[in-house]
N, C-alpha and C positions, 0 to 999 in steps of 0.2 A: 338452884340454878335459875337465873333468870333470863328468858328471851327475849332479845330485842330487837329489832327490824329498824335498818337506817334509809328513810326515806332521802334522796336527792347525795348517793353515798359516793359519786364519781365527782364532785365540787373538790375543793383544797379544804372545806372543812369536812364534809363528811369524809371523807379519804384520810383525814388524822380519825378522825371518832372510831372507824374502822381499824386502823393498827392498833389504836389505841383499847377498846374492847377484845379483841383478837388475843388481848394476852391477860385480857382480866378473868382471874380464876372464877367470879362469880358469875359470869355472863355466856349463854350463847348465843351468836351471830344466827339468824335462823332467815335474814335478808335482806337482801342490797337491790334497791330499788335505782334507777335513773335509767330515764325514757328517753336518752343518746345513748346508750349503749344495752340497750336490750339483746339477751343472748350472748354475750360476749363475757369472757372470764373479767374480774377485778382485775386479777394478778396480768392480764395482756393490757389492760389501760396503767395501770402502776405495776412494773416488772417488778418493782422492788418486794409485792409478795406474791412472786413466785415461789413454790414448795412452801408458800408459808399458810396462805390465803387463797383459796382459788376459787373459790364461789364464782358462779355466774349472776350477771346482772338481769333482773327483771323487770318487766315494766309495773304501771301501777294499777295494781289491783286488792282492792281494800277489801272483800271480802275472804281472798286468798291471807293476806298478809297479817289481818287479824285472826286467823285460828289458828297461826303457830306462834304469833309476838304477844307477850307482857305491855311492853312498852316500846312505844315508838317516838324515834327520834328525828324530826325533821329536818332538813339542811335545806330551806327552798325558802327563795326571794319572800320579800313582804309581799304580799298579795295573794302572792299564787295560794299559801295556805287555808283560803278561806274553800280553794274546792277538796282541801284533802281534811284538816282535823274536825270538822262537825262530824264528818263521818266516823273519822277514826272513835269521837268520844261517845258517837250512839253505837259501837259497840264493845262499850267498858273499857277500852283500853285508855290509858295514859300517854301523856305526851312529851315530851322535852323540845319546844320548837327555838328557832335559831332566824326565824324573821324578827318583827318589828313590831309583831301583829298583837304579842300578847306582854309586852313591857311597860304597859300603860294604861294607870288606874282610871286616866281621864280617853274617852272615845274622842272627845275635841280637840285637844292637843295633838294627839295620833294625829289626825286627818287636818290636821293644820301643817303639823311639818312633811306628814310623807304625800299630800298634795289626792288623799286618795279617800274614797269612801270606807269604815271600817265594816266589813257584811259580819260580825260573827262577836256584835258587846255581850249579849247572853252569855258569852261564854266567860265574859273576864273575871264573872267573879268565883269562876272556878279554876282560877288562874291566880301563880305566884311567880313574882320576878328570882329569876334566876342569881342569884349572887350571894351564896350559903353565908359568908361573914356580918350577911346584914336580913336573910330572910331562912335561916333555916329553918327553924317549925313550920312556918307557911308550906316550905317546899316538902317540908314531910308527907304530908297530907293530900298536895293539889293533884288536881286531874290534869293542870296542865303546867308547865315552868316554861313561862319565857327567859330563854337564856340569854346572860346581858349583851350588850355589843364591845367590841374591845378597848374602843376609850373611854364609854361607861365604866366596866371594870377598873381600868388603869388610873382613870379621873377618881372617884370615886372614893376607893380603897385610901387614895393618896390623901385625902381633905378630910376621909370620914372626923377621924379622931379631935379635929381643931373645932368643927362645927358641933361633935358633939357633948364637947367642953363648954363649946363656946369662948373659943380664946382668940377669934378674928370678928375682926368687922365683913359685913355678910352682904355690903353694896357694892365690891369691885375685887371681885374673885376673875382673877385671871389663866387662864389652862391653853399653853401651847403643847401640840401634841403631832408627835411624827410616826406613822406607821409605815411596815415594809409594805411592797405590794400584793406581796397574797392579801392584804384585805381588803382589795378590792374581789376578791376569787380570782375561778378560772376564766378570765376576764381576754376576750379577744380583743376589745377597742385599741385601736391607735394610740390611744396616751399609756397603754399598762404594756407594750411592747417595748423590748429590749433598746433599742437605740434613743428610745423617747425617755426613757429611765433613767440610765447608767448616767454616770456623773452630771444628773441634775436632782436639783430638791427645792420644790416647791410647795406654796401653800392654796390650799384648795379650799371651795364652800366656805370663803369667811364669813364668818357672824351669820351662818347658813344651811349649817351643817344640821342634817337632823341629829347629831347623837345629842347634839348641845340640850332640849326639851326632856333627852330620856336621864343626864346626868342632873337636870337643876331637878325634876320631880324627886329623886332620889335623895339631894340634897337637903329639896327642903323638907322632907318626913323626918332627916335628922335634925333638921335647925329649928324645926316648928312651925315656919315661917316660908313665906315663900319666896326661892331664890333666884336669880339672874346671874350669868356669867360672861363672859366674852371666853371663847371660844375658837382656838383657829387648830385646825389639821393640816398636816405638812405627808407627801409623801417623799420615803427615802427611799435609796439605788439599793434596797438590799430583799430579801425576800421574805424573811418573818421576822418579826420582832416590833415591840410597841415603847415610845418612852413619852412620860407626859409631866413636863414642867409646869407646876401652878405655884402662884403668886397670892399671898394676899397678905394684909397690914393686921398686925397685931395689935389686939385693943391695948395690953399693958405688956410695958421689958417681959420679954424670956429670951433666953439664952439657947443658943441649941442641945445643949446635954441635957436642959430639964426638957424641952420637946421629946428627943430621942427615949428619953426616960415615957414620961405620958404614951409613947408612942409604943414602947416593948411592952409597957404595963395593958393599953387597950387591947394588941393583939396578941397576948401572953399566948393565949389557947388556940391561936388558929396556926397551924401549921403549914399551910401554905403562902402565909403572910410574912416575910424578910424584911425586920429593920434594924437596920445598917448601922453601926457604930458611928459616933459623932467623925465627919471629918472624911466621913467615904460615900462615894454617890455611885448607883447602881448603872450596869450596863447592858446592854441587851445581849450578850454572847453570854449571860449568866443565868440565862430565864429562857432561851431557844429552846422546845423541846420539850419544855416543863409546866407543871401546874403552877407556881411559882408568880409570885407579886416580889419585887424588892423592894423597899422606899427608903429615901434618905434623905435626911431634912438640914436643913441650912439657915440659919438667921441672918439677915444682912441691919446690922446692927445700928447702920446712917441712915436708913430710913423706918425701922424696927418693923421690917417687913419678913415673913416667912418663906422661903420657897422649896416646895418640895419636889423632888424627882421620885417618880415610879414608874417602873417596867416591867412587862410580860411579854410573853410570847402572845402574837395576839392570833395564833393558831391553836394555842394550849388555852393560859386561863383566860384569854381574849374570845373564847368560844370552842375545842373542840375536850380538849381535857376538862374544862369548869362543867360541861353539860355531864362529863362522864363524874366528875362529886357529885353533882347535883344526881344523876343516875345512883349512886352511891346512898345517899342523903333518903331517896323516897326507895330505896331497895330494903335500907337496914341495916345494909355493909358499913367497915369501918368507911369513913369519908375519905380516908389517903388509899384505898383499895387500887393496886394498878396504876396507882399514879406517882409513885416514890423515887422514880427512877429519876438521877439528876439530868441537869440540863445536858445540851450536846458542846458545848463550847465552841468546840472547832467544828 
């Protein structure tokens, strides 16, 4: 049995990580930290575990939290983390964090997109990116996993295969991408409020967006090379779920069957990665809920261009169930441990 302690557990992400470990036979919850609700049950900020979950929330205190936690899983803004994981790692514990802080091999990049000084490079290189189909040995071993962001995942997963063939031209990759608004969080601002939402869908951070730095690094460790993309996010009227449309020109003919073929042949063994039969494109009420990637790839044959569709839940392997594989990955467990359960559809 392994204990784990979720720092920042009252968020829209730590509040999945929590139900979501809550049922995993390997794991006990040993604390729920978030310093708005000190003293108060989980299950009265989220009724939904009542009798299920009752834990009281605590504040933060790292000397308490490390003598009964294995490993700690963060849920706290980029920044904030540099006053909690140095600590957490001078006293042996492990991390799983879920900022910005630890998803990038370069300190300059970092602090180019998120506008902010990095306090904590020593530590990167005891650190591995978060996204087991493309770093799991790394994650076995590190002391800390930055866990990806959910259009990193969704981006990502979707293009790996083309780039690491190399069967696209790799100067005009293009990735529209719409997420619900939990990923923004538990977000009070005027724009993530109900009437500013519902029946609108707009696109935000164009050509601006930090994830766009954390998807081309990632990119280019596949292509060899270093990559560039255009990049736009869109938020939709709905509450979880992520889809991400990318474009790019194929060096020579292929047909969609041989793609889809390349594409079940790459992800044979990952069992959280769904690709789709020629002719079928993925949807988000199929991945709500779930660890679950779908993709489903398209040739548009007039201009011998690719595009691929990919979807997650971007509260599952967008961030709250990926951290719990990745928990999985450096525990020892099977990797689908607790996470098998299909999507919620309805």
């Amino acid at each position: 049995m392994v204990n784990v302690g979720v720092i920042g557990a009252t968020g829209y992400v730590g509040i999945e990580i929590v139900r979501l470990l809550n049922n995993h036979p390997g794991v006990n919850i040993t604390s729920v930290i978030s310093q708005s609700f000190v003293g108060q049950k989980i299950s009265d900020i989220y009724p939904t575990l009542r009798n299920v979950f009752d834990m009281e929330c605590e504040g933060l205190d790292i000397d308490k939290i490390t003598q009964d936690a294995d490993i700690l899983i963060t849920a706290l803004p980029h920044g904030i983390s540099k006053e909690v994981i140095p600590k957490l790692i001078e006293k042996g514990k492990r991390v799983i964090d879920h900022s910005g802080d630890f998803r990038y091999k370069s300190v300059e990049v970092y602090e180019k997109w998120y506008k902010i000084k990095h306090e904590m490079p020593h530590l990167l290189e005891l650190s591995a990116y978060g996204l087991p189909e493309l770093h799991r040995e790394e994650i076995k071993n590190a002391k800390i996993v930055g866990n990806p962001g959910c259009y990193p995942t969704c981006s990502i997963l979707g293009i790996a295969p083309l780039l690491k063939e190399n069967l696209i031209e790799k100067n005009n990759i293009i990735i529209d991408a719409a997420s619900g608004v939990t990923g923004a969080g538990r977000n009070t601002d005027l724009q993530f409020q109900f009437c500013e939402c519902t029946e609108n869908y707009k696109a935000y951070k164009v050509a601006t967006h930090r994830h766009t730095s954390e998807i081309e690094q990632e990119l280019s460790f596949l292509a060899n090379e270093d990559i560039l993309i255009s990049f736009t996010p869109h938020l939709i009227p709905m509450k979880r779920g992520m889809l991400c449309t990318s474009y790019a020109n194929l060096k020579d003919k292929a047909s969609a069957a041989d793609l889809v073929s390349l594409y079940k042949e790459h992800y044979k063994n990952e069992f959280f990665v769904r690709v789709l039969d020629e002719g079928k494109i993925p949807e988000t009420k199929h991945v709500a809920g779930s660890n679950f990637i779908d993709i489903g790839i398209v040739v548009d044959e007039r201009l011998n261009r690719v595009v691929i569709v990919s979807c997650v839940d971007n509260l599952g392997k967008g961030s709250a169930s990926q951290a719990v594989q990745d928990l999985n990955i450096m525990c020892g467990f099977d990797e689908t441990t607790g996470l098998t359960n299909p999507g919620l559809y309805l």
